[in-house]
N, C-alpha and C positions, 0 to 999 in steps of 0.2 A: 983413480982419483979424477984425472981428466974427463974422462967418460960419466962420472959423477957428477962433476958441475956442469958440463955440458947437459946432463939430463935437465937439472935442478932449474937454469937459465929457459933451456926450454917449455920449462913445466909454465914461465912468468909469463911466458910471449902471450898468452891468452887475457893474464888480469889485464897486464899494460895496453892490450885492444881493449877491453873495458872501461878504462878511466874514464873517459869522456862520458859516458854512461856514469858510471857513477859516482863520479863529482858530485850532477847537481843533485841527486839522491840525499848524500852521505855531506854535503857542505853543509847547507842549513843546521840540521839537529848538529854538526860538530861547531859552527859558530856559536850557537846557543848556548850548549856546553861551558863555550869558552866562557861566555858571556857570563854567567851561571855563576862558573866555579871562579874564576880570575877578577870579577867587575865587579858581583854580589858577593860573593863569600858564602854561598848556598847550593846547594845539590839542584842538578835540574827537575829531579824527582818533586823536590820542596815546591819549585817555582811554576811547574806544571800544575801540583794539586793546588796551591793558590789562585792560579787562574782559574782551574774548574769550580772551586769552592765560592771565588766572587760572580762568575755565571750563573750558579746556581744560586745564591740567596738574592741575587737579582734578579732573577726568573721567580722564586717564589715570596719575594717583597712586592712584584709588578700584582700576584695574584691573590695577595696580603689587603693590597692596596683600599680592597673597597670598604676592609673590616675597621681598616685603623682610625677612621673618624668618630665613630662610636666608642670603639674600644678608650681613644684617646681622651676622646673628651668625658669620659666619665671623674679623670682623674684632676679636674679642674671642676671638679659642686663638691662641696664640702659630704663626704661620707654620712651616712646616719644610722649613725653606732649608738649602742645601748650604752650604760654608764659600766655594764661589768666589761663589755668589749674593752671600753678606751683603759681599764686599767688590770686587761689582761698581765699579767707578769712574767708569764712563760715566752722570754727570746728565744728563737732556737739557733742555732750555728756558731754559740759562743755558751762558757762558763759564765753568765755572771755573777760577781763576786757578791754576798752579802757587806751591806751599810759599815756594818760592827766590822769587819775585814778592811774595806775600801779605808776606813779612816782608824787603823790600830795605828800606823803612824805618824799622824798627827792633820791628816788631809783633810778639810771642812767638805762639808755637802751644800750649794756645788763650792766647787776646790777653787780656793782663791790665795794658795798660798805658793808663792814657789816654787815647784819642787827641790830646788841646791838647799832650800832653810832645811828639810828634812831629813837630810841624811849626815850626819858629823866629817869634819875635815874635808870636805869637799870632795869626797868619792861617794859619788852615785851605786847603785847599785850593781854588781855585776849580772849580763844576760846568762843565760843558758849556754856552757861551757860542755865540748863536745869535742870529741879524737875524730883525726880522720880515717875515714876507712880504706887503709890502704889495697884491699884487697875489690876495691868498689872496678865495674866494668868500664867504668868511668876513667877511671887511667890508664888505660890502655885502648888498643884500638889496633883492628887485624881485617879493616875495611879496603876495597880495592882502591887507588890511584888515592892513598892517602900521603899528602905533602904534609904533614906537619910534623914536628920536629920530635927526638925523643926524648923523654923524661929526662931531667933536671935535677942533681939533688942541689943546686942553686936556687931553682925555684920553689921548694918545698922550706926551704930557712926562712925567710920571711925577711923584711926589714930590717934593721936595728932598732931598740926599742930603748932608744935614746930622748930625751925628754921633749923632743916635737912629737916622738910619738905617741908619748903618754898623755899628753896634753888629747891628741887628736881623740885619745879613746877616749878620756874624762868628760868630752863634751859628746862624745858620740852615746854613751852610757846617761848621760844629762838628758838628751834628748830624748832616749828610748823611755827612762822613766817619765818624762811629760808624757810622750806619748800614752805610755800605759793607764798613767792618771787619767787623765782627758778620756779615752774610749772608753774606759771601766767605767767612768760616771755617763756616758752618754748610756752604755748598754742598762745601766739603773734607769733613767728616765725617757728613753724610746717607746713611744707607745704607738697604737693603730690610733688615725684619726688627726694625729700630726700632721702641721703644716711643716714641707720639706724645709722650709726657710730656717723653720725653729732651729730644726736639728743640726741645719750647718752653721746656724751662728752660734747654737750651745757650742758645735765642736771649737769655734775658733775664737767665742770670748772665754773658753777655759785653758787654750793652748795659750793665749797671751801673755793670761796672767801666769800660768805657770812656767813658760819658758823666760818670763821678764821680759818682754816686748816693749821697746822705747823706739814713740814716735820719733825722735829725737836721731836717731842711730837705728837708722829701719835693717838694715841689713848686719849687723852683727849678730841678731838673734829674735827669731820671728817662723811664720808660717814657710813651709821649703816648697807649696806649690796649693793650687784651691782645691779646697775642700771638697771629693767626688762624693756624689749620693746619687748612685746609677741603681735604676730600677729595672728589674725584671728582664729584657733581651736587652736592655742598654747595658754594657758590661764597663763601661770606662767613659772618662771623660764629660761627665753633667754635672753640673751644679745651678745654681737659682741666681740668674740674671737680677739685676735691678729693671725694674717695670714688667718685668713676667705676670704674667697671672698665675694664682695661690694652684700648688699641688700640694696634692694630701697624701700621704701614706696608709694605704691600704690595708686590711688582716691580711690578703692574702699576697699582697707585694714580695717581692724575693728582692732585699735591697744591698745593693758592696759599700762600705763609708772607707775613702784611700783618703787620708792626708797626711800630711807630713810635718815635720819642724826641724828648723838649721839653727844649731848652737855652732858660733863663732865661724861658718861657713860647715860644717859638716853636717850631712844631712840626712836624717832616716825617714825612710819610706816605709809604712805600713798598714795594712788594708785588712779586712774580715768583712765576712757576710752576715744577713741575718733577714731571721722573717720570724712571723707566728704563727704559721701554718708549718704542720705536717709536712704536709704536699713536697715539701723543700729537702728534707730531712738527708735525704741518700745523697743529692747532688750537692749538697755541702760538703759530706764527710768524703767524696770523693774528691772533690778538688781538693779539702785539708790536708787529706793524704797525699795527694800530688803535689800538694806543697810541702811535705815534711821528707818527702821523700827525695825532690830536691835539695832540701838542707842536708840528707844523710849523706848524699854522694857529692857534695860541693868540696872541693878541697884544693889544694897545689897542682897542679899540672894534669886538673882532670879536664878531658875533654865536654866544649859546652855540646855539642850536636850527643853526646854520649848522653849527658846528664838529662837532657831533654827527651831523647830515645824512653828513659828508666821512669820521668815524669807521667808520658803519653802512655806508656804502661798500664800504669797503677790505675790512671783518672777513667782511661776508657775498658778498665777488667770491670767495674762497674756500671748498674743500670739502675733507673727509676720507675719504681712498679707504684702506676695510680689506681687510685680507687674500684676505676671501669675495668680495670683490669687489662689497661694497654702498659706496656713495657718501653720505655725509652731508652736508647742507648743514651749514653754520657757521650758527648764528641768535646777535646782539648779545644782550647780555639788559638788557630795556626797561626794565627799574625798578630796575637797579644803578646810580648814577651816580656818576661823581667829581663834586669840590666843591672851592670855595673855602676856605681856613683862616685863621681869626683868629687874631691875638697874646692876649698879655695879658699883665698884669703880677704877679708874685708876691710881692700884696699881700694884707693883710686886711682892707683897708678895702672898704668896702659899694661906693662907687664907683670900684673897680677893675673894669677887663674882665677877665673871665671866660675860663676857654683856650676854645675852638670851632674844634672839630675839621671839623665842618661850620658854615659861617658862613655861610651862606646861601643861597647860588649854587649850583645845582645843571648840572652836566656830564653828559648821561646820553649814550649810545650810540647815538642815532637822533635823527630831529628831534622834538621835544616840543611846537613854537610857540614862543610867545613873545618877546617883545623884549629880554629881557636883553643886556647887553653885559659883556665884560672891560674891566678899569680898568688903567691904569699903575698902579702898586705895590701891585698885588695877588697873592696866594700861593694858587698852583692845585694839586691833586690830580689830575693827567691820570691817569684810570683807566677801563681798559675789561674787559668780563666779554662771555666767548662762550662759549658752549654747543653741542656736537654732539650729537645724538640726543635733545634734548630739544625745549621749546618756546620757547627765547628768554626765559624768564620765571622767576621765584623767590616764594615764599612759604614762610612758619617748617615748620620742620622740626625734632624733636628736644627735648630740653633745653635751657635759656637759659646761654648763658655771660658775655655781657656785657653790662654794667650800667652807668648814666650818672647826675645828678644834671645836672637842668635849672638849676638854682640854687642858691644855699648860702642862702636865706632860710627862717627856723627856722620851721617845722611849726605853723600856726596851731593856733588855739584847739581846735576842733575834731577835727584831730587828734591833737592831743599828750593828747586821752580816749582816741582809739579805741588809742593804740598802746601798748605794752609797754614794761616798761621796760628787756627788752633788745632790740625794737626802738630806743629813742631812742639805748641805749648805740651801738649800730651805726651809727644815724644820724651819732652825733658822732665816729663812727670814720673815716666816710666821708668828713666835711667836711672834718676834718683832714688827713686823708691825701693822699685825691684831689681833693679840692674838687670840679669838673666834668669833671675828667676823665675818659672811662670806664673801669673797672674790672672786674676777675673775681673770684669767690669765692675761688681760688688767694690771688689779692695779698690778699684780705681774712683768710683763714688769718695769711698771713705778719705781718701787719701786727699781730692778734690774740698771735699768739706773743711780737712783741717788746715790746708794748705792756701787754697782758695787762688788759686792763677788766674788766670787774666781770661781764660774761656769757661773756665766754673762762673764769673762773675759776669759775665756777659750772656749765660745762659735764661736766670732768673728762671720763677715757678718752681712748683714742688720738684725738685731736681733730682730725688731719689726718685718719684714716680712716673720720671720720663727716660727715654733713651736717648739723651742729649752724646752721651759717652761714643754712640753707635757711628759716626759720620766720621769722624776725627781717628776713630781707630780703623775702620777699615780702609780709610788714608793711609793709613801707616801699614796696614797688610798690603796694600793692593802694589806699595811700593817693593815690599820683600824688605821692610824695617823690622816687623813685627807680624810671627809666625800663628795662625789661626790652628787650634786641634780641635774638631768636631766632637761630636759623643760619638761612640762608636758602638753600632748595635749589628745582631743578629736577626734571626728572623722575625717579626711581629709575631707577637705571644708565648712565644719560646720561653725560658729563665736559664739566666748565666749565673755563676757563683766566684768569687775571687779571696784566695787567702796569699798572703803575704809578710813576708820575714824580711828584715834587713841582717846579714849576717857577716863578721868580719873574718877573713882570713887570716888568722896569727902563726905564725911560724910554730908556737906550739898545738896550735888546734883552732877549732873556728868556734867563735861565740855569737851564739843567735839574739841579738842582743834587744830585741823587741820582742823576744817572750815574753808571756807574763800565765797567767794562774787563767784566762779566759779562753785563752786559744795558743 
């Protein structure tokens, strides 16, 4: 045995002359690592294809670059469509519903009635009620240097569903039915040839009325975030500025509509794609898939890097065969993810929660690492984004449309020198209005008009047809009051597609509670 270790010791004397040697080797990539797995919460695999993926669509955005002013500017001259074009009727990427259906119970064209008057005793409709699948790849996990913890039957029980939490679902189920109303009349009256403006105020002067919107008590029950109308490689985050110049929606556009509504601070999120081209047809039903396929495997204590593995799957076994007869691969895109959503309560007090849109939990479209799990009674955003003819990947693009407040805690010392004082007027416009919910310069217009503060009023001129807005708020960005989110697109000319669920985890099973009959 002696003569044994003795060998074994001998056998080291060689590595330990090596260390210094390979240290600086084997340091870096093991910091990184750390950095990676312990700082991000992601695999270094994840963090490396994102940096190669942002090199590359900025290598080929630089060689994009000479096309996009042409390209661009087509979509600011008003279209010249035939009169059967503008009243094509074929959507594609969604069911939708015939007239005679949309109002069997009791909804007007366009819908100007409540949705709570429609349903008796105050229960909303129930979503799409669904087992989980215990046997899903998702709850489990036999990956190397896995730290996360093991199954739960704690966290599979869920809640107690004691009368806060039925209340929570009653408004959560309220919500999804507006939603539903609202997109189902949009997908009836969407047409080629439309100005984008139309279509995002039709969405949000019929979420008003149906959610009951009181200027009065802005945050009890209103829009949960602005209205996205992302077109073609812009996959997230555009909408129509006050003083923009008019876009038009195209036949051949490939366009995502995400918005949202909060009844009494609970908030659902949900998005679909659409076009009336062809052209589109595969890379819809591929993303739909990768979104449903997320809903199948979401449950208690199933791993997210798992679920997203099972998403990237499905969306990239598909491809888009065009006309010339080129083949595209489908690519997930890595850095859009769904997320978790918090409640809150619509209070003024300091130690109230706050709405959060994203609460923490991040759902991306590939595996990322990490250990996180889903919880019994928790409110998920199953959302996936895929891209044809691009690289799988997104960075800002364009002008900023939406705008958030990490906090309502008032502007320290320091800044309330640097800022203006129609900066701060603005600031107090925002807290009141939105508190942390994200917002557009539109809703800030509107808000301005009914309100009229002391920098509305000292603006004068046509005040929707200028960017008076623009000075006062990037005041409030540049300070770190108020968070700017870009559009976020892929490559010039490419087309992205997005479908999206809000779905609840119940202890007895999860209900996808923004289904409906379209998507």
């Amino acid at each position: 045995a002696g003569l044994h270790a003795a060998m074994s010791a001998a056998a080291l004397v060689p590595l330990v002359g090596l260390a210094p040697l390979l240290l600086p080797l084997l340091g870096p990539p093991l910091l990184l690592w750390c950095f990676a797995h312990f700082a991000m919460g992601v695999s270094l695999r994840y963090l490396i294809r994102c940096f190669y993926l942002e090199l590359l669509l900025r290598f080929r955005r630089s060689r994009a670059a000479a096309e996009d002013a042409s390209v661009a500017g087509s979509r600011y001259v008003a279209p010249a469509l035939s009169e059967a074009q503008k009243q094509q009727p074929t959507l594609r990427g969604v069911n939708v519903p015939s007239q005679a259906d949309y109002c069997a119970k009791g909804q007007t064209i366009p819908p100007t009635k409540r949705s709570s008057t429609l349903y008796p005793k105050e229960q909303p409709p129930v979503g799409e009620e669904l087992p989980y699948d215990l046997t899903s790849p998702a709850r489990r996990h036999s990956g190397f240097m896995h730290f996360g913890r093991a199954p739960k039957e704690s966290a599979v029980e869920g809640p107690e569903e004691d009368e806060a939490w039925l209340h929570r679902v009653r408004c959560l189920r309220e919500g999804a039915e507006v939603h539903r109303q609202v997109r189902q009349h949009v997908q009836q009256k969407v047409r080629p040839g439309m100005e984008l403006r139309q279509i995002v105020e039709m969405v949000e002067n019929a979420s008003s009325a149906l959610v009951g919107f009181d200027p009065k008590h802005p945050l009890k029950r209103s829009f949960a975030f602005p209205t996205g109308l992302s077109l073609n490689e812009v996959a997230a985050h555009d909408t129509v500025n006050p003083g923009d110049a008019p876009r038009w929606l195209l036949p051949t556009d490939l366009a995502k509509l995400d918005f949202g509504v909060q009844v009494e601070g609970h908030i659902l999120d949900c998005a679909f794609s659409f076009s009336f081209s062809p052209l589109h047809d595969e890379l819809m039903q591929a993303v739909k898939d990768a979104t449903n396929e997320g809903i199948r495997h979401a449950g208690p204590d199933a791993l997210v890097a798992e679920v997203g593995l099972l998403i990237q799957e499905v969306m990239e076994s598909a491809e888009v065969h065009r006309p010339d007869g080129k083949v595209l691969p489908i690519y997930a895109i890595k850095n859009l993810t769904g997320h978790s959503i918090a409640p809150y309560r619509t209070s003024n007090e300091r130690t109230g929660r706050l709405p959060r849109i994203h609460a923490g939990k991040s759902l991306p479209s590939c595996h990322f690492g990490g250990s996180v799990r889903m919880l019994a009674g928790e409110l998920w955003a199953v959302e996936t984004f895929g891209s044809a003819g691009g690289v799988g990947f997104v960075c800002s693009a364009g002008p900023t449309s939406h705008f958030m407040r990490g906090s309502t805690e008032p502007p320290s010392t320091m800044q309330s020198r640097i800022l203006s004082s129609n900066a701060k007027a603005m600031l107090d416009l925002i807290d009141r209005r939105f508190s942390t919910l994200a917002f557009c310069p539109r809703w800030v217009v509107q808000e301005a008009a009914r309100s009229k503060p002391s920098f509305f009023r000292s603006t004068g001129g046509a005040r929707d047809a200028q960017q008076w807005w623009s000075s006062p708020l990037e005041e409030l960005c540049n300070v770190g009051l108020v968070t700017k989110y870009s559009p976020l697109a892929d490559v010039q000319g490419c087309h992205t597609a997005q479908y999206e669920h809000t779905v609840l985890l119940r202890g007895s099973g999860k209900e996808v509670l923004t289904r409906g009959t379209d998507f």
